[in-house]
C-alpha positions as CSV (number, residue, x, y, z in Angstrom):
1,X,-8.4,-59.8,5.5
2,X,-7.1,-57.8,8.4
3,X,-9.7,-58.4,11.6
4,X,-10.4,-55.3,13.5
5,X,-10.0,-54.9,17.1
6,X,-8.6,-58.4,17.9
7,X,-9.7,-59.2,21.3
8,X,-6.5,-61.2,22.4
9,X,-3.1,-62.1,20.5
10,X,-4.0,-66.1,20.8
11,X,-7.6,-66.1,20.0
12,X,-8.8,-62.6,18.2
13,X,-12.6,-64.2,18.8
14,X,-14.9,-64.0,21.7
15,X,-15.0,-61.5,24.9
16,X,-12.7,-60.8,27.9
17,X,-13.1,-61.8,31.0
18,X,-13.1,-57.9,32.2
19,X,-15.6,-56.5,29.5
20,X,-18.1,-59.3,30.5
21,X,-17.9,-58.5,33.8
22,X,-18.6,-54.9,33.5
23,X,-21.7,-56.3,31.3
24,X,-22.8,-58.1,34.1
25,X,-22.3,-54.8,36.4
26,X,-24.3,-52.6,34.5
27,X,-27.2,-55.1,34.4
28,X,-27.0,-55.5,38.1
29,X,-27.2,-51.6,38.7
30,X,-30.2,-51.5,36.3
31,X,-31.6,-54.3,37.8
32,X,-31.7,-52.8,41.1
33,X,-32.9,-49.8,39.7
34,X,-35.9,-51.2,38.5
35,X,-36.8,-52.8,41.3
36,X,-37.0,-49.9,43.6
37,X,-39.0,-48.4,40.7
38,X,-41.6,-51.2,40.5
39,X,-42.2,-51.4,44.1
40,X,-43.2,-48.0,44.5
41,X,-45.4,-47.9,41.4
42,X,-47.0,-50.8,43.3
43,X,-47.8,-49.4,46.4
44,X,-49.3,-46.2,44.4
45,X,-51.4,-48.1,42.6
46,X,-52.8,-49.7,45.9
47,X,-53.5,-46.5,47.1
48,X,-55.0,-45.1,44.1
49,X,-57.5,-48.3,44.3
50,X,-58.3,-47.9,48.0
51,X,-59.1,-44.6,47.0
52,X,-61.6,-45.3,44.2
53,X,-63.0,-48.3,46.6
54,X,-63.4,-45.9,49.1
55,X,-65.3,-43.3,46.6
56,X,-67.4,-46.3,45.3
57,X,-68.6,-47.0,48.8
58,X,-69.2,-43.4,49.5
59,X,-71.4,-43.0,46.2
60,X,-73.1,-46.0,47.3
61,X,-74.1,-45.4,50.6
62,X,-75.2,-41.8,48.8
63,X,-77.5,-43.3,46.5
64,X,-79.1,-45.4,48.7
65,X,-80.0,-42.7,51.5
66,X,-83.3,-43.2,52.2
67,X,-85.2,-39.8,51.8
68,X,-87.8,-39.8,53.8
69,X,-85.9,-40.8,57.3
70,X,-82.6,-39.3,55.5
71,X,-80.9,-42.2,57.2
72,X,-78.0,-43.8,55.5
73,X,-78.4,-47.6,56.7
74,X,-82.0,-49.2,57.6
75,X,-80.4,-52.5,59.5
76,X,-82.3,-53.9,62.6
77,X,-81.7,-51.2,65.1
78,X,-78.9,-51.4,67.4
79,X,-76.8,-53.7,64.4
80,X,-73.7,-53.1,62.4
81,X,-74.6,-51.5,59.3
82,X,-72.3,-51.8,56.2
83,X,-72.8,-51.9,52.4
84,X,-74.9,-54.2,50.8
85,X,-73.7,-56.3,47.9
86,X,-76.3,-55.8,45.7
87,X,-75.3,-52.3,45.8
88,X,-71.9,-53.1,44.0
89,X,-71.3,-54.2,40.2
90,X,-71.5,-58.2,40.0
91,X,-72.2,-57.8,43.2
92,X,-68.4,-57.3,45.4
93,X,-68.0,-55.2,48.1
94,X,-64.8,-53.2,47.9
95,X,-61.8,-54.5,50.1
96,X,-58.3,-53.0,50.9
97,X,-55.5,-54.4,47.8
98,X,-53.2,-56.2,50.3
99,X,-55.0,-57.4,53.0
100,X,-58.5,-58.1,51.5
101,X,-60.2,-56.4,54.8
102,X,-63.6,-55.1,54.5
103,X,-63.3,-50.9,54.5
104,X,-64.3,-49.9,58.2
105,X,-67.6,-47.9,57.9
106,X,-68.9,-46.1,60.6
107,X,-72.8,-46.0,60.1
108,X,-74.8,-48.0,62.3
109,X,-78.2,-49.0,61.7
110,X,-80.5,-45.7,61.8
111,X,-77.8,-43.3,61.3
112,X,-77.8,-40.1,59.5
113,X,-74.0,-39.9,59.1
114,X,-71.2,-41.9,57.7
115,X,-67.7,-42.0,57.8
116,X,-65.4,-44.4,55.3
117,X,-61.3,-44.3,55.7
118,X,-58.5,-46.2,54.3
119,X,-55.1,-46.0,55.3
120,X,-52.5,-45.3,52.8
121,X,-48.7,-47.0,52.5
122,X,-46.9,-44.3,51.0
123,X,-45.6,-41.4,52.3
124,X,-47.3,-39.2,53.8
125,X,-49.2,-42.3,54.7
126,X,-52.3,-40.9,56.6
127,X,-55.7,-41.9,55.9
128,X,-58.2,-41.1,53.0
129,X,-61.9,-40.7,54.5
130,X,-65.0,-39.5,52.9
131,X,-67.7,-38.7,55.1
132,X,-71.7,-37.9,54.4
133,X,-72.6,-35.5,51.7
134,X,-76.3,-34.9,52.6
């Protein structure tokens, strides 16, 4: 039986040296492809969290204005005033993706305002803040 496309005269079995080589070329460029790829969808997907924590602390702190004194945070006067883990489901405060920081609030005990930002890694960059609704 006549063997088609022999791959050398000596042994017609097997792979040369050059077509493995360009196998292992095009896995390298995909390789590196992906990569780049992955790392990007990574930091998105950070920001897209820091986003929805920020949100959830906004939506908290909204709930829990108090109505008569319309004052976001009843702390001891003069104290920092941030969310309260019961506030929270199973009871965890939102914190940033990478370096497990608590999201800077700016309400302090008595105040009628807030102000939550979260600074983003991808270009643009910037900052995403949600301030009082009331």
């Amino acid at each position: 039986m006549k063997k088609f496309l022999p791959k050398t005269i000596n042994n017609p079995q097997g792979f040369t040296l050059i077509e493995l080589m360009i196998v292992v070329a095009i896995i390298a460029v995909l390789s590196v492809i992906g990569v780049t790829v992955f790392g990007g969808i990574q930091k998105d997907s950070r920001n897209a969290r820091r986003r929805a924590d920020v949100d959830a602390i906004s939506k908290a702190l909204e709930v829990h204005l108090n109505q008569t004194t319309n004052q976001y945070c009843t702390a001891a006067a003069g104290s920092y005033c941030a969310p309260a883990v019961g506030w929270f489901a199973a009871g965890i405060i939102p914190v940033d993706p990478s370096t497990n920081a608590v999201y800077p609030t700016s309400p302090a005990a008595g105040a009628t305002t807030y102000s939550i930002c979260a600074t983003l890694e991808t270009p643009p960059g910037g900052t995403y803040c949600r301030a009082n609704q009331q």
